[in-house]
C-alpha positions as protocol buffer text, in pm:
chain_id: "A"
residue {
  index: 1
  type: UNK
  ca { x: 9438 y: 7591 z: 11907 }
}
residue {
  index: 2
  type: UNK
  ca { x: 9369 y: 7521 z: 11562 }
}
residue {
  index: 3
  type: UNK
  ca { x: 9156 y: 7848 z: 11535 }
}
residue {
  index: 4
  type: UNK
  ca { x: 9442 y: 8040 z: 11688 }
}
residue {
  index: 5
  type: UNK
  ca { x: 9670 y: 7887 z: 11419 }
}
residue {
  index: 6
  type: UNK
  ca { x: 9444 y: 7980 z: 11106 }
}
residue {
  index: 7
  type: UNK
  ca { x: 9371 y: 8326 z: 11277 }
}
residue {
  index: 8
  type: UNK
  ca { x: 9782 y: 8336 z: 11234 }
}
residue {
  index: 9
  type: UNK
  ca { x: 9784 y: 8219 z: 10889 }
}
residue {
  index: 10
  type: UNK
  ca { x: 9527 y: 8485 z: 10821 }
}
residue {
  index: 11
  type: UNK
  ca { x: 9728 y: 8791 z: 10939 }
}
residue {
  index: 12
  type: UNK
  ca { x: 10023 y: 8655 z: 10747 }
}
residue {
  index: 13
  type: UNK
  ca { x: 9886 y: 8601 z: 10414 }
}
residue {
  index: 14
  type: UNK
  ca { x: 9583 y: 8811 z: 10369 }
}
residue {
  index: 15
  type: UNK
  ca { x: 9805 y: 9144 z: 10408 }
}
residue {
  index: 16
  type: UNK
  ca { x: 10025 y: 8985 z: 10131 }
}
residue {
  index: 17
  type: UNK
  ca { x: 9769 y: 8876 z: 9876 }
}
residue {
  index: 18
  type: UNK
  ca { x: 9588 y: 9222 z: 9952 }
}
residue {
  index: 19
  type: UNK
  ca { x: 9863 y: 9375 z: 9872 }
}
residue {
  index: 20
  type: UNK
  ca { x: 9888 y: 9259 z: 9529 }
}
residue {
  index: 21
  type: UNK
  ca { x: 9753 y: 9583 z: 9379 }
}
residue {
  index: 22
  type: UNK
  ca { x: 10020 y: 9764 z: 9184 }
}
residue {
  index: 23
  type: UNK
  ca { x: 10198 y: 9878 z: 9479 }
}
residue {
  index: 24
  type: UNK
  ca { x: 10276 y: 10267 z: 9337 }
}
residue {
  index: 25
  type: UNK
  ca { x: 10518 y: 10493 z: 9542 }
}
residue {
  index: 26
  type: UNK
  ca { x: 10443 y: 10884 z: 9558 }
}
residue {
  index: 27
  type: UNK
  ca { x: 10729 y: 10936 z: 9366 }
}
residue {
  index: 28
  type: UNK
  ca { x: 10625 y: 10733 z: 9096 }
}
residue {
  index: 29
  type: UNK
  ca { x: 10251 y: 10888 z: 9093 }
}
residue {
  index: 30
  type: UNK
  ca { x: 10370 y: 11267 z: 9036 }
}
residue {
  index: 31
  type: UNK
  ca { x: 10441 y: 11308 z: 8708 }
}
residue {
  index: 32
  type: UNK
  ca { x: 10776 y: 11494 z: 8709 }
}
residue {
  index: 33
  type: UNK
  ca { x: 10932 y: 11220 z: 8892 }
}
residue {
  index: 34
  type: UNK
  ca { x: 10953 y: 10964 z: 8584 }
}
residue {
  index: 35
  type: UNK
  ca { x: 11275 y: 10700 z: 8630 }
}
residue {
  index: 36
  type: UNK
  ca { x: 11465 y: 10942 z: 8384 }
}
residue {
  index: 37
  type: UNK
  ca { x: 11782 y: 10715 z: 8380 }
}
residue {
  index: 38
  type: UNK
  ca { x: 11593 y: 10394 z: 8324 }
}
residue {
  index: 39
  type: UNK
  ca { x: 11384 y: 10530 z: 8068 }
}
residue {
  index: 40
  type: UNK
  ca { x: 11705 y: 10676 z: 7900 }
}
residue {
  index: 41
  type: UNK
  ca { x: 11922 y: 10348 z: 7893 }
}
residue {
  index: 42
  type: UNK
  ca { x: 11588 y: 10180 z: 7789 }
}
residue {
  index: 43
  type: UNK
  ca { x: 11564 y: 10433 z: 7448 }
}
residue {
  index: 44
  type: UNK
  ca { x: 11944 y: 10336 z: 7419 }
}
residue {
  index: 45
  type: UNK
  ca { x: 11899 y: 9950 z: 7448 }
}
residue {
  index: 46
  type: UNK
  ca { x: 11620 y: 10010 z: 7213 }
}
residue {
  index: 47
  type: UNK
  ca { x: 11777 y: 10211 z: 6908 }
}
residue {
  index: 48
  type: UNK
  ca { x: 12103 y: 9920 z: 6926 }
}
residue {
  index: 49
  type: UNK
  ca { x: 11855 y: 9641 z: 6894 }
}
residue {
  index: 50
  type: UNK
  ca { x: 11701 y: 9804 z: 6591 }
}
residue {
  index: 51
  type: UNK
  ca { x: 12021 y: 9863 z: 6415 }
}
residue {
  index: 52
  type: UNK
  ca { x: 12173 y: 9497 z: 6537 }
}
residue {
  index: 53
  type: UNK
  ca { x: 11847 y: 9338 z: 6343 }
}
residue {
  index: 54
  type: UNK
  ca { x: 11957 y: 9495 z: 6045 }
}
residue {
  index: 55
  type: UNK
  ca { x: 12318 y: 9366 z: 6096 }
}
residue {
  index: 56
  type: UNK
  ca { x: 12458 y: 9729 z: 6196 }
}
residue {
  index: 57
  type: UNK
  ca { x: 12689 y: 9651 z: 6551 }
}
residue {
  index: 58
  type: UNK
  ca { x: 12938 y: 9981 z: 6473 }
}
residue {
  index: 59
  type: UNK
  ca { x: 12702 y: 10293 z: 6403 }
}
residue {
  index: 60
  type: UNK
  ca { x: 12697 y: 10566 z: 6674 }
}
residue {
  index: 61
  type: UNK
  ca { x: 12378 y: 10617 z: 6885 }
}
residue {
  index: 62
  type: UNK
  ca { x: 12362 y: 11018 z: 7011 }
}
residue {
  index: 63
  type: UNK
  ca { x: 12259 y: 11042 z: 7349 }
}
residue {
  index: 64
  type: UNK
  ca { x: 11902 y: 11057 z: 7401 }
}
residue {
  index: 65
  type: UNK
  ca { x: 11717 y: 11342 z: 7470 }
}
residue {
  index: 66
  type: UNK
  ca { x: 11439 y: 11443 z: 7691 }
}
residue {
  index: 67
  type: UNK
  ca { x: 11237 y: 11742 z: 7518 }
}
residue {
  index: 68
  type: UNK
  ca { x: 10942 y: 11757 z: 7830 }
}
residue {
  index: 69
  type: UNK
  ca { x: 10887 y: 11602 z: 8168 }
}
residue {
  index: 70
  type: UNK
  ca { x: 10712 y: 11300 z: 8010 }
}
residue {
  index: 71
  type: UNK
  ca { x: 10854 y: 11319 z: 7614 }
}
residue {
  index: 72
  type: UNK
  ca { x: 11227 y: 11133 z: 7485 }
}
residue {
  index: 73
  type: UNK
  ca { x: 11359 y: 11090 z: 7191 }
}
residue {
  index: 74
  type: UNK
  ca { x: 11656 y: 10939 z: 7027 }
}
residue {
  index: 75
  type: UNK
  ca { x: 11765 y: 10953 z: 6660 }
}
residue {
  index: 76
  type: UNK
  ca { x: 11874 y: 10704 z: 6453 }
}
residue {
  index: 77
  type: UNK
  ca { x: 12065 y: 10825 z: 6171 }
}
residue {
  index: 78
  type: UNK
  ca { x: 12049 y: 10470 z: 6014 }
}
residue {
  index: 79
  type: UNK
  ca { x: 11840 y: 10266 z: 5808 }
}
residue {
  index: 80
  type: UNK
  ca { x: 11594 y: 10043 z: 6067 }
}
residue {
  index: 81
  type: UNK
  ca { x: 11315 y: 9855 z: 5986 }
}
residue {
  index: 82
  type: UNK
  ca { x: 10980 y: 10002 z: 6178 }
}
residue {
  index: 83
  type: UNK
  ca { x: 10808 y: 9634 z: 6211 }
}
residue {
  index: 84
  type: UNK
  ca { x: 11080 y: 9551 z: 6492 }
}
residue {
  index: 85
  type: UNK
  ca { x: 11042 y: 9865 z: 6684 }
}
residue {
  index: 86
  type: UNK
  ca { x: 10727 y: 9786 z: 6866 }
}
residue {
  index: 87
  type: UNK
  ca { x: 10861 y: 9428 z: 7072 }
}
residue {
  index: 88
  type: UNK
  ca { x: 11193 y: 9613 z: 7104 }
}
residue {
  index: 89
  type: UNK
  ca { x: 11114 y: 9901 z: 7297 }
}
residue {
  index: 90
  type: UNK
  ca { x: 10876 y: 9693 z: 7461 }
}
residue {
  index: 91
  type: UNK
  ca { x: 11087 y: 9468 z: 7568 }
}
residue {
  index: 92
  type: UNK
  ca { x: 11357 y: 9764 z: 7681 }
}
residue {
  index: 93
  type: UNK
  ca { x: 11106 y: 9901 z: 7884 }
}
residue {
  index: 94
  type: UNK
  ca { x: 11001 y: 9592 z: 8073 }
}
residue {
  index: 95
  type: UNK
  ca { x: 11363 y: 9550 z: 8133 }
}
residue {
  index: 96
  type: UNK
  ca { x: 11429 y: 9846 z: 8314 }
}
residue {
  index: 97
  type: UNK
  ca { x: 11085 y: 9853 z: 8499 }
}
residue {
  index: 98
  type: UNK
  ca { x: 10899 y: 10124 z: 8316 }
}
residue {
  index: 99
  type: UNK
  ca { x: 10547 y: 9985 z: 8295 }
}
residue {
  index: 100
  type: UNK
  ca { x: 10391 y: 10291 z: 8250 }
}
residue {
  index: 101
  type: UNK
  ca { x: 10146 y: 10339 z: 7921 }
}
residue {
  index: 102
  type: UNK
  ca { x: 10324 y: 10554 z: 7624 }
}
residue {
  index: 103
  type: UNK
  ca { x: 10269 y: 10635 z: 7284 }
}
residue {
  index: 104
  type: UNK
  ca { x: 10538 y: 10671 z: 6971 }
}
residue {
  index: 105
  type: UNK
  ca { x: 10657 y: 10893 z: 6709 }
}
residue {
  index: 106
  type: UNK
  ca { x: 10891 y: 10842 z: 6416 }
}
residue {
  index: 107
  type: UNK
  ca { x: 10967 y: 11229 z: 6312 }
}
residue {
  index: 108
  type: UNK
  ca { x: 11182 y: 11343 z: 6058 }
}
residue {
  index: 109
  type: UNK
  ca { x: 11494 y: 11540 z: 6176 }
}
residue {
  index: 110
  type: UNK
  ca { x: 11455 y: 11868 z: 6011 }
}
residue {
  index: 111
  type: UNK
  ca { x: 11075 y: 11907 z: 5999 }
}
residue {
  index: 112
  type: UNK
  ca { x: 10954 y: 11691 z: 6270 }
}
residue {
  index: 113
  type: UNK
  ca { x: 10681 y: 11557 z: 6088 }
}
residue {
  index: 114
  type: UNK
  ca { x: 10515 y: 11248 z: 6211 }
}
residue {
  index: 115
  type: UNK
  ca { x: 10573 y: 10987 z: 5973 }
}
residue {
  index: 116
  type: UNK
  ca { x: 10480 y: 10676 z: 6123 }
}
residue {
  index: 117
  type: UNK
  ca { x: 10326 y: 10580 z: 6479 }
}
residue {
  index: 118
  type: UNK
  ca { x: 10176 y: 10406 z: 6748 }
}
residue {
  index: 119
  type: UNK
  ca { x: 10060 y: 10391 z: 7096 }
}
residue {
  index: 120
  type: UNK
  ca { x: 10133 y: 10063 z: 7347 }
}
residue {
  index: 121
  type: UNK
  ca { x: 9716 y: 10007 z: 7370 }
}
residue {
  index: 122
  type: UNK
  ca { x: 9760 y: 9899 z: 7036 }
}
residue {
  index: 123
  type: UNK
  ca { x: 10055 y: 9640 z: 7052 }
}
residue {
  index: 124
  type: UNK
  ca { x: 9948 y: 9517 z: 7376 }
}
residue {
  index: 125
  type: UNK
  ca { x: 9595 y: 9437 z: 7223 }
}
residue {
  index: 126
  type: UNK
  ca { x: 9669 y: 9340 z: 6893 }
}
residue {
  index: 127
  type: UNK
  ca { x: 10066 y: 9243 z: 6928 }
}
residue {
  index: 128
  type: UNK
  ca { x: 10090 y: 9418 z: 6581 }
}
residue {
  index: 129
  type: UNK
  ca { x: 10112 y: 9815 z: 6522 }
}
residue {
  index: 130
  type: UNK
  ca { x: 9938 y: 10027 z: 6261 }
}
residue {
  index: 131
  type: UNK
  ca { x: 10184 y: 10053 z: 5944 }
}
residue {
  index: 132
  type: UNK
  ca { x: 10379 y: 9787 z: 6056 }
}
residue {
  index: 133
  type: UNK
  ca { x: 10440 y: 9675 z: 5730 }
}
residue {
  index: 134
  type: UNK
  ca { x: 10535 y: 9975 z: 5544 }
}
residue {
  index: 135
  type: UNK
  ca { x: 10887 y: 10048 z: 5474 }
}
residue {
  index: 136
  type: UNK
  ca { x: 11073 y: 10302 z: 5679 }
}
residue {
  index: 137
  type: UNK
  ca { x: 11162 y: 10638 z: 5407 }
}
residue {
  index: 138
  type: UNK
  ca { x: 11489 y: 10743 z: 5390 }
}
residue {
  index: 139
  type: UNK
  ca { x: 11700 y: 10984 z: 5590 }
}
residue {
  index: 140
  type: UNK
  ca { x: 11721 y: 11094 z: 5922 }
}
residue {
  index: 141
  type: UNK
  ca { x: 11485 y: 10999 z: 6186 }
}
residue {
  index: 142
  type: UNK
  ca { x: 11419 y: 11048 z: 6586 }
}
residue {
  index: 143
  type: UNK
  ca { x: 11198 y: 10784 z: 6817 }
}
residue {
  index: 144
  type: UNK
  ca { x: 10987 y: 10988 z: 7019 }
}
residue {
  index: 145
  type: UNK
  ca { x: 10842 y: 10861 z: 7340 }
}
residue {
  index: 146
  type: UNK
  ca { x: 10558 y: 11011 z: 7523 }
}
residue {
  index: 147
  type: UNK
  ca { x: 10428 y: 10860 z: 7880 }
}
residue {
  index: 148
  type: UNK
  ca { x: 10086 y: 10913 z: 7918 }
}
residue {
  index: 149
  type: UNK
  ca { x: 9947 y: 10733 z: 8197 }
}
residue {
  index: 150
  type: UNK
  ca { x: 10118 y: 10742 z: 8622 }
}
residue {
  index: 151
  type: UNK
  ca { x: 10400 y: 10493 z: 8679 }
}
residue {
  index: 152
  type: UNK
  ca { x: 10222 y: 10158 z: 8691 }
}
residue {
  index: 153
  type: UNK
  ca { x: 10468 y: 9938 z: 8973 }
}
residue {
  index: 154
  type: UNK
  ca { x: 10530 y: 9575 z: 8929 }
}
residue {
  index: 155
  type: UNK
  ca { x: 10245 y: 9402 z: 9164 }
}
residue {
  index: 156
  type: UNK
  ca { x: 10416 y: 9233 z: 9481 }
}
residue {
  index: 157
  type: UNK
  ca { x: 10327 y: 8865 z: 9382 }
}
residue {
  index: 158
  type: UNK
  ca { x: 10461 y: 8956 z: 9051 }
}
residue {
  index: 159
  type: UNK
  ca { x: 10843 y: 9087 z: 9168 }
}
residue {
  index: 160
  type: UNK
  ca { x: 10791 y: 8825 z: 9487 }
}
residue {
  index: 161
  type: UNK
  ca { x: 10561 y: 8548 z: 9425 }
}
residue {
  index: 162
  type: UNK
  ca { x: 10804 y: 8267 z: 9505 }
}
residue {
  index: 163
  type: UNK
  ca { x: 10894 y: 8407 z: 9821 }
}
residue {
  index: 164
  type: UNK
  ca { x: 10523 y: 8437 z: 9913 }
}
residue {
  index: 165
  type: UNK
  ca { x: 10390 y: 8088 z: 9804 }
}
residue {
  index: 166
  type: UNK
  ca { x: 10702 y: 7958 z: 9986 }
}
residue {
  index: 167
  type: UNK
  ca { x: 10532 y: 8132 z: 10255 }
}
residue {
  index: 168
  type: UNK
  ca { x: 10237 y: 8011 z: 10202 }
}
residue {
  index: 169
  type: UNK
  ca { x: 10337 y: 7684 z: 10184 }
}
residue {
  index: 170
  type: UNK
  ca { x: 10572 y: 7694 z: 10511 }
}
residue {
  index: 171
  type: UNK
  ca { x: 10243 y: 7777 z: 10679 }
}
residue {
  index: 172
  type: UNK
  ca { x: 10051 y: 7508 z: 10522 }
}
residue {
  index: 173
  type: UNK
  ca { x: 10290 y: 7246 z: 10630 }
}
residue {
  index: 174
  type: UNK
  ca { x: 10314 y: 7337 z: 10937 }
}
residue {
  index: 175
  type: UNK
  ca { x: 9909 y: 7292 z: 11040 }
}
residue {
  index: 176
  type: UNK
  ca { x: 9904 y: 6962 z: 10875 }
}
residue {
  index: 177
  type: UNK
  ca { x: 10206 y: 6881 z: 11103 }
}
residue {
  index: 178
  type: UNK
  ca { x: 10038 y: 7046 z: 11380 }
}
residue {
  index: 179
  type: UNK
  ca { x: 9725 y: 6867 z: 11320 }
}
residue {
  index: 180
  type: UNK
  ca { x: 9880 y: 6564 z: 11266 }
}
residue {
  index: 181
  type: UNK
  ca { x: 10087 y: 6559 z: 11623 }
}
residue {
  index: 182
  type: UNK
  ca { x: 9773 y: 6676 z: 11790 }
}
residue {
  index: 183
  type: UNK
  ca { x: 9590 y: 6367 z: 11612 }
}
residue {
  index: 184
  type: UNK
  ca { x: 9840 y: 6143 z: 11716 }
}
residue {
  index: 185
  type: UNK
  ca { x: 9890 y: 6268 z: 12076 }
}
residue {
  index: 186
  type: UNK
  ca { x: 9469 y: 6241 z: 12134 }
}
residue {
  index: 187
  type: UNK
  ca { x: 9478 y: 5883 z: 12022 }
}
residue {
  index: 188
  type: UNK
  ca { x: 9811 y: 5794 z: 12244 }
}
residue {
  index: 189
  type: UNK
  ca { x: 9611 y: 5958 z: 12518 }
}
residue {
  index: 190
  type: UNK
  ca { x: 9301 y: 5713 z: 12516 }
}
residue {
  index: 191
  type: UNK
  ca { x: 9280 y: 5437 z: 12751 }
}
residue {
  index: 192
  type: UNK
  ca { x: 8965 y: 5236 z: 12924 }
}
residue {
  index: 193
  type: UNK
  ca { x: 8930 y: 5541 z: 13111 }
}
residue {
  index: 194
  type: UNK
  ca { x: 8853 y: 5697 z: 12733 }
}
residue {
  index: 195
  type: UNK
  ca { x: 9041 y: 6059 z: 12814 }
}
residue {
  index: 196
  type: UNK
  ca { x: 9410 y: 6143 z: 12800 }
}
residue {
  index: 197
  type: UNK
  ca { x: 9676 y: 6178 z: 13097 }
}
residue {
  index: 198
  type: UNK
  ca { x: 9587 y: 6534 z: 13103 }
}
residue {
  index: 199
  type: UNK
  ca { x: 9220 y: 6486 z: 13203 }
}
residue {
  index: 200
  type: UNK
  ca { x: 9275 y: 6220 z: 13432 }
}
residue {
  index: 201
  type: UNK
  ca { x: 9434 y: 6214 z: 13825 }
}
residue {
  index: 202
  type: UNK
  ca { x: 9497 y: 5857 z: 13876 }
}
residue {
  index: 203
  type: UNK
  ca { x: 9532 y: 5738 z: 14276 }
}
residue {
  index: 204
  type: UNK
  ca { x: 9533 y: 5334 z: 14350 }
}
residue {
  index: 205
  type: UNK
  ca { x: 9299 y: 5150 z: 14125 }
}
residue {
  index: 206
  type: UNK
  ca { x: 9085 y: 5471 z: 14087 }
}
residue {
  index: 207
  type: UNK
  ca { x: 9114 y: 5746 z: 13821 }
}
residue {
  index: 208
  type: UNK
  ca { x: 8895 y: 6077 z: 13835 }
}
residue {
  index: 209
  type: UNK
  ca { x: 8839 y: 6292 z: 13557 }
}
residue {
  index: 210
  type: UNK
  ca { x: 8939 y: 6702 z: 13578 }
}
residue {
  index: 211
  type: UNK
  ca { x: 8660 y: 6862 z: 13393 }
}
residue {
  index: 212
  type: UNK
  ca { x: 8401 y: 6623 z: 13438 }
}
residue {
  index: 213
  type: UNK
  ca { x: 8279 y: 6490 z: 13764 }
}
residue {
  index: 214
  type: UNK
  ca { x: 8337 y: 6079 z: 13743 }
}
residue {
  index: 215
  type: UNK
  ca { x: 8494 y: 5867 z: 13903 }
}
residue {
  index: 216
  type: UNK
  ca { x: 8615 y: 5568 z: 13786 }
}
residue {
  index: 217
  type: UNK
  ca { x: 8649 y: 5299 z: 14072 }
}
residue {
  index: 218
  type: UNK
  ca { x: 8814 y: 4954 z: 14059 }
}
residue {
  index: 219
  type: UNK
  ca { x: 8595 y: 4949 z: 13671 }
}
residue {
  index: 220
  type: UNK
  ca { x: 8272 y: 5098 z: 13824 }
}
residue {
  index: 221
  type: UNK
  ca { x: 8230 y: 5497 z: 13738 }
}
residue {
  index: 222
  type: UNK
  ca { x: 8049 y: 5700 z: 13976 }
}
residue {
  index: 223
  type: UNK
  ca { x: 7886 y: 6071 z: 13892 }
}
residue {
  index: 224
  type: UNK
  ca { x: 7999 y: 6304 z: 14159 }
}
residue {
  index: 225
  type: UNK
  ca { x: 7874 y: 6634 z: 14283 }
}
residue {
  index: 226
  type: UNK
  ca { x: 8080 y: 6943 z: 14200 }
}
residue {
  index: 227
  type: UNK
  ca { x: 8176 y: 6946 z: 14562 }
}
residue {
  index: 228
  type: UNK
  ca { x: 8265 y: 6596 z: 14578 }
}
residue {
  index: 229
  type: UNK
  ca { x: 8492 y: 6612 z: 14290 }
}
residue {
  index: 230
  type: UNK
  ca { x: 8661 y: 6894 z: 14435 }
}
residue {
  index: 231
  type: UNK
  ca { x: 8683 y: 6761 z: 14723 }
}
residue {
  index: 232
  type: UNK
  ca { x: 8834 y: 6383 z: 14620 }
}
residue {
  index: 233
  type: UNK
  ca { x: 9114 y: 6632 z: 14358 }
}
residue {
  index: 234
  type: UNK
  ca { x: 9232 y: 6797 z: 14636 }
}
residue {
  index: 235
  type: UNK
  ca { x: 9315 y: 6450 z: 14807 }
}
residue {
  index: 236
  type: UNK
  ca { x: 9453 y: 6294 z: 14503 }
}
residue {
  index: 237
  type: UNK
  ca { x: 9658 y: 6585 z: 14418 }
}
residue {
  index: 238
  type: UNK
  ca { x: 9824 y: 6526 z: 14770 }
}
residue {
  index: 239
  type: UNK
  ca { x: 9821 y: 6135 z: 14803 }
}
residue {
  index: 240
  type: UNK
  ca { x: 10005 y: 6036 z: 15165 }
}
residue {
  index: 241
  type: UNK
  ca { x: 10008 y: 6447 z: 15261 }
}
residue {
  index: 242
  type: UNK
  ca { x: 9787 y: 6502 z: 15590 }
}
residue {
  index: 243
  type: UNK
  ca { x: 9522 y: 6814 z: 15509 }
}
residue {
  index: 244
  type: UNK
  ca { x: 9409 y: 6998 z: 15776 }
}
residue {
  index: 245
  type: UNK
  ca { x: 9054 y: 7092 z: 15806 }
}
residue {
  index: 246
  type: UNK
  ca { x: 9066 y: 7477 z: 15743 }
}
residue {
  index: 247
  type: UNK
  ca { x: 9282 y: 7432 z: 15466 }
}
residue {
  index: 248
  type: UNK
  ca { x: 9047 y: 7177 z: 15283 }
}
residue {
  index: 249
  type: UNK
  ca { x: 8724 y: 7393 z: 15380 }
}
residue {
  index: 250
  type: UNK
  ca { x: 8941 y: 7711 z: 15203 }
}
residue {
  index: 251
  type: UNK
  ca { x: 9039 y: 7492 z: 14832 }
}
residue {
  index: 252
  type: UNK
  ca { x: 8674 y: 7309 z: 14829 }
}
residue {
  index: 253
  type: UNK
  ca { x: 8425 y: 7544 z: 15027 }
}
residue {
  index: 254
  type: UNK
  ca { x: 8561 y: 7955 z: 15011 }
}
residue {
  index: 255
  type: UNK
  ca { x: 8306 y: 8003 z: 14727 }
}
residue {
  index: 256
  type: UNK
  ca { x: 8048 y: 8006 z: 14956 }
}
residue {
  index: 257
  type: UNK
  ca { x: 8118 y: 8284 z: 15248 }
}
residue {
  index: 258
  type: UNK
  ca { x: 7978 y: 8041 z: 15531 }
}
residue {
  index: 259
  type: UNK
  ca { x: 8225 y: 7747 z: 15622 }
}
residue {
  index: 260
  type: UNK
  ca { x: 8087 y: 7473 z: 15822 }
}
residue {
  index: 261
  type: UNK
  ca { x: 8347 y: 7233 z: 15954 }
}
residue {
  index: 262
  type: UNK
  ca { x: 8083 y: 6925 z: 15991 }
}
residue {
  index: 263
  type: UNK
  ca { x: 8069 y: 6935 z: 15618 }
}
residue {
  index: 264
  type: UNK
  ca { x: 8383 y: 6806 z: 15545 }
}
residue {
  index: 265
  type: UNK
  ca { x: 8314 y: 6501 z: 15736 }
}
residue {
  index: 266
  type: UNK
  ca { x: 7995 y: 6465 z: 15570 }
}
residue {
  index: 267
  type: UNK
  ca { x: 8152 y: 6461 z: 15203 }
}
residue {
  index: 268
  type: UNK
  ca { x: 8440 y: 6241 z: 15329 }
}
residue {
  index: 269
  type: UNK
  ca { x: 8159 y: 6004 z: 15409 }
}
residue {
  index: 270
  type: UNK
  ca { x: 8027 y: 6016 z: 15103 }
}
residue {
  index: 271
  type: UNK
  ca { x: 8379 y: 5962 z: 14932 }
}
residue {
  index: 272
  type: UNK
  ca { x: 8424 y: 5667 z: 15127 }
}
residue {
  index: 273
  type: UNK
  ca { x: 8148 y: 5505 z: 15020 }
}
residue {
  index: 274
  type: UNK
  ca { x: 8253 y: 5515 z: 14695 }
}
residue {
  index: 275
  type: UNK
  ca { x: 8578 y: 5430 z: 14700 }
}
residue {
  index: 276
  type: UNK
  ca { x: 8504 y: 5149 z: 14928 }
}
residue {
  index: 277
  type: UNK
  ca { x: 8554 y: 4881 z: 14599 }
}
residue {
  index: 278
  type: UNK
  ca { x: 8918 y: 4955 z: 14581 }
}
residue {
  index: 279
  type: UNK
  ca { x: 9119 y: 4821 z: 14837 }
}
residue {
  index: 280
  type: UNK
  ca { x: 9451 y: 5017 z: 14743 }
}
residue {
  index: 281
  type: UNK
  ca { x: 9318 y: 5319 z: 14868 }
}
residue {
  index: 282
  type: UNK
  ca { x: 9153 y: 5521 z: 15158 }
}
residue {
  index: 283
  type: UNK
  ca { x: 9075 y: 5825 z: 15337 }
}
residue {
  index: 284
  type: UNK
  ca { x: 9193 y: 5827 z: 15703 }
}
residue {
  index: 285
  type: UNK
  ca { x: 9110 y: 6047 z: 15943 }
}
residue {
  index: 286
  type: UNK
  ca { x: 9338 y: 6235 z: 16165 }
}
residue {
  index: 287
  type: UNK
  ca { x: 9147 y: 6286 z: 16505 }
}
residue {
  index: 288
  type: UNK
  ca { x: 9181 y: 6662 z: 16586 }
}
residue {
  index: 289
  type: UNK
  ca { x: 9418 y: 6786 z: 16262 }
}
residue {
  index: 290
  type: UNK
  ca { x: 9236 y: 6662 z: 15924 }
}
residue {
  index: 291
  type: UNK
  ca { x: 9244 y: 6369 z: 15647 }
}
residue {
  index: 292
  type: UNK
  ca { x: 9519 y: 6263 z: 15466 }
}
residue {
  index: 293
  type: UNK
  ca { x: 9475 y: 5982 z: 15161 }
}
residue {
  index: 294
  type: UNK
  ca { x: 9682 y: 5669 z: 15187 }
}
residue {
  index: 295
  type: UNK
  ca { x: 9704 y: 5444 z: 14873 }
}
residue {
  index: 296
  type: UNK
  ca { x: 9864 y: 5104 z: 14754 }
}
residue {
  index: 297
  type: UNK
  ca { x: 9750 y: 5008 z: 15155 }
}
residue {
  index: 298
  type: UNK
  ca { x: 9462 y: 4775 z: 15259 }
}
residue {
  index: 299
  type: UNK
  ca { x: 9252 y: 5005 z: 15501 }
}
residue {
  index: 300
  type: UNK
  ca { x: 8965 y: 4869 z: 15670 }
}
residue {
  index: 301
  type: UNK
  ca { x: 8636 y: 5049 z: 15579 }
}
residue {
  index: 302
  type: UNK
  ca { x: 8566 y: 5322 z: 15775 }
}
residue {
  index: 303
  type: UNK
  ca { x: 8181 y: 5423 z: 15907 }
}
């Protein structure tokens, strides 16, 4: 049982923490299938923040503008310091779920010269950007954006790890409950005849064990024979019920293609004999018809 249960456990989890790869759709792989919207509000969120750290809440923002299938840009027309840029559009772009790698421009308007730049391999190592002290120069400037790198998805424990340690945990609690009930239910099980109810046919004073073949008689255990022990079950299992001889020779004897009737007699002699120390119990014979096992009776031993 408890193998079965970690075997479950297994098929749960393991999927789940093997799937904790950067899960990447196909549309997020091919490169002119970037989140064009996100990345767009992201650039828009961006350029406020900038102009909001300089105290400027009224300026207009133009719309952005994508220029190739993995290049946007917006221009800001106002004054911005550059040192705030980098967190910003970091932060914009972990907002909206764009985790792929990129690399930035600041161009002048008219020439598009490259005035001042970065890539995210730099931040991300060195949370500071090259120039990031200098002072922006005057006039009219545009924020390009170019994605270099495929889409890079948010790992599944990362968007779902509470869900999935709740999981785990569920799980967890569960085998220790398990374990626990099946700990308790062995011990309430034991008795002087050291195995639970389940493993035990009780009959008079006398107990005999399923798996193993004992008998345990008025205190005294006897080792029976396979045959024996199939033989006293099928009595026990039918206490008072009168078994005719070609049934019993079918439950304890069809495994062996030759029935002899005299056997039966013989192993209900044997049977006797060892039962013979409780007095609650016996195995009459029914001349003609079979054997049928009488208990809580005193029966007078029998030849």
């Amino acid at each position: 049982m408890i193998i079965n249960f970690i075997i479950l456990i297994s098929s749960v989890v393991v999927p789940i923490l093997a799937s904790d790869t950067s899960l990447v759709s196909p549309s997020e792989i091919k490169s002119n299938e970037l989140p064009a919207d996100d990345i767009n509000l992201a650039l828009r969120r961006t350029a406020d923040h900038l102009l909001r750290a300089v105290g400027d809440s009224t300026s207009l923002i133009p719309p952005v503008e994508q220029s190739g299938d993995r290049t946007w840009r917006v221009f800001v027309n106002q004054s911005f310091e550059y040192k705030f840029l980098a967190p910003i559009l970091q932060a914009s772009l972990d907002q909206y779920g764009i985790h792929q790698s990129y690399q930035v421009t600041i161009r002048e308007c008219a020439t598009s010269i490259i005035e001042l730049g970065y890539s995210q391999i730099d931040f991300k190592r060195d949370t500071v950007i090259p120039c990031g002290t200098r002072v922006m120069p005057e006039g009219c400037h545009y924020i390009e954006v170019v994605f270099t790198g495929p889409q890079k998805a948010k790992s599944f424990l990362a968007e779902n790890g509470k869900y999935v340690f709740s999981l785990i945990g569920l799980l967890g609690i569960g085998l220790i409950t398990w374990w626990q009930l099946n700990r308790k239910r062995s011990k309430n099980g034991e008795s002087t005849l050291n195995g639970s109810e389940t493993k035990w046919i009780s009959f008079g004073n006398s107990s005999l064990h399923i798996t193993n073949p004992v008998l345990e008689c008025a205190g005294v255990r006897h080792q029976l024979t396979f045959r024996e022990a199939k033989l006293l079950r099928l009595f026990a299992s039918h206490p008072g019920e009168l078994l005719e001889r070609d049934h019993i020779l079918q439950q304890v004897w069809e495994d062996e293609g030759v029935q002899v009737t005299r056997s039966v007699d013989v192993f209900v002699s044997r049977l006797r004999k060892k039962l013979s120390a409780d007095p609650t119990i016996g195995i009459v014979a029914v001349h003609g018809v079979g054997y049928r096992l009488e208990t809580e009776v005193a029966i007078a031993p029998n030849p």
